[in-house]
C-alpha positions in Angstrom: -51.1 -159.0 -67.9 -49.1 -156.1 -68.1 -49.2 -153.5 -71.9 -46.3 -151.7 -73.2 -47.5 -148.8 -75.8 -45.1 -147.1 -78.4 -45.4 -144.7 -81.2 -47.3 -141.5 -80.2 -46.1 -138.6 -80.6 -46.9 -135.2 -82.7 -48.0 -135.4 -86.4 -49.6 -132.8 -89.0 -53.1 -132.6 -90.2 -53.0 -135.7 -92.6 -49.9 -137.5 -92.0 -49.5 -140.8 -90.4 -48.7 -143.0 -87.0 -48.4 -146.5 -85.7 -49.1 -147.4 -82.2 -48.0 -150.7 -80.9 -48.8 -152.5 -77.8 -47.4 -155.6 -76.4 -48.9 -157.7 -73.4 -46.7 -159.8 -71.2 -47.5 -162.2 -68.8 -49.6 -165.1 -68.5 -53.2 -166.0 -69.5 -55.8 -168.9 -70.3 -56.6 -166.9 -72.9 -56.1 -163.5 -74.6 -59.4 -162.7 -76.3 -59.4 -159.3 -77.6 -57.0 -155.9 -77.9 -57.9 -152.8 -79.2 -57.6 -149.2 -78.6 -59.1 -146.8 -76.5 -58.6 -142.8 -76.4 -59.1 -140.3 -74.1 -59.3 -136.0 -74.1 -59.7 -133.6 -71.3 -63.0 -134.0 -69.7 -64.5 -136.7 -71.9 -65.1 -140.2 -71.1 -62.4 -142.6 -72.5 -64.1 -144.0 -76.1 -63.3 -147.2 -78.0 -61.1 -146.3 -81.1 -60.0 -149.5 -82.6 -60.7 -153.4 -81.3 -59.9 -156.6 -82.8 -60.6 -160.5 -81.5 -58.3 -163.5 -81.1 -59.9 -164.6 -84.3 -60.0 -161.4 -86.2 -62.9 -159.9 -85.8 -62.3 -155.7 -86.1 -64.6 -153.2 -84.5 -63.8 -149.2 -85.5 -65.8 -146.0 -83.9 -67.4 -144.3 -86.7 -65.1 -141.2 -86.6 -61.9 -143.0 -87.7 -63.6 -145.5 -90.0 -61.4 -146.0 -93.4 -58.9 -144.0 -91.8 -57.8 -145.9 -89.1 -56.6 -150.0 -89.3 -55.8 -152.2 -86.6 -54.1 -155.9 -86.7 -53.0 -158.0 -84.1 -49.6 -160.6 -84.0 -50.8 -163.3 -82.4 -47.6 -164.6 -82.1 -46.0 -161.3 -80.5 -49.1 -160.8 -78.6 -49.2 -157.5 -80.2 -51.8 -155.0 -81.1 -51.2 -152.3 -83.9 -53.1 -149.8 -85.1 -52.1 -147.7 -88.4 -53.8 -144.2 -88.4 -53.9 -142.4 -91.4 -55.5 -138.9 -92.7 -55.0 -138.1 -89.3 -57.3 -134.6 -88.0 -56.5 -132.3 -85.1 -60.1 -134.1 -83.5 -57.4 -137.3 -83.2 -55.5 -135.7 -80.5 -55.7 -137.7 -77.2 -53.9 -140.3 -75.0 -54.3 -143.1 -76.5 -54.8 -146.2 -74.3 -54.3 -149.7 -75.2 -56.6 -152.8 -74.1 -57.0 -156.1 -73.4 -58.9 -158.1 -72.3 -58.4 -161.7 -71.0 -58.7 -164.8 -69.1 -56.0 -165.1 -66.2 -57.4 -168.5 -65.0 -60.1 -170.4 -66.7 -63.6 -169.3 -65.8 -62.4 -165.3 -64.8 -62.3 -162.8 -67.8 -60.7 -159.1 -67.0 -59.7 -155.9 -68.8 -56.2 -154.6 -68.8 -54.7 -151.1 -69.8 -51.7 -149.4 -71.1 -50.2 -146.7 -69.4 -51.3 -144.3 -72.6 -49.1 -142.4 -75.3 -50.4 -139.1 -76.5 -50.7 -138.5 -79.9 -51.3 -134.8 -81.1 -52.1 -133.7 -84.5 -51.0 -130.3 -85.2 -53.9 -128.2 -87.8 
């Protein structure tokens, strides 16, 4: 399964981007996307997540602020930030996880974009 992430880049304190991801390659099944983030000396944290079926999963710092969807068709993750902060700024990483062959489940990740919110 390989990710391709677009649409970082630099921003002001309040304004707006779209990050997309699209996985290629072949699967049993795809059963969740989402997005991760990462600063400087930090642990990578779960931003943004969403199921095959729907199901959405924020981190309380970008709640109402942040909205993610999925294509299923496109085998696409998106994720709309809005009211964006300075505290945003990170690479953003984009995941999935999913079944290669039945019976074996594994996580995948994007290469990052970095997405920096200027005060």
């Amino acid at each position: 399964v390989q990710l391709v992430e677009s649409g970082g880049g630099l921003v002001q304190t309040g304004g707006s981007l779209r990050l997309s991801c699209a996985a290629s390659g072949s699967w049993v099944s795809l059963n969740a996307m989402g997005w991760y983030r990462q600063v400087p000396r930090k642990e990578r944290e779960m931003v943004a997540a969403i199921t095959g079926g729907g199901s959405t999963n924020y981190a309380d710092s970008v709640k109402g602020r942040f909205a993610v969807s999925m294509d299923n068709a496109k085998n696409t993750v998106y994720v709309q930030m809005n009211s964006l902060k300075p505290e945003d700024t990170a690479v953003y990483y984009c995941h999935a996880r999913a079944a290669p062959v039945r019976g074996w489940t594994q996580d995948y990740w994007g290469q990052g974009t970095q997405v920096t919110v200027s005060s």
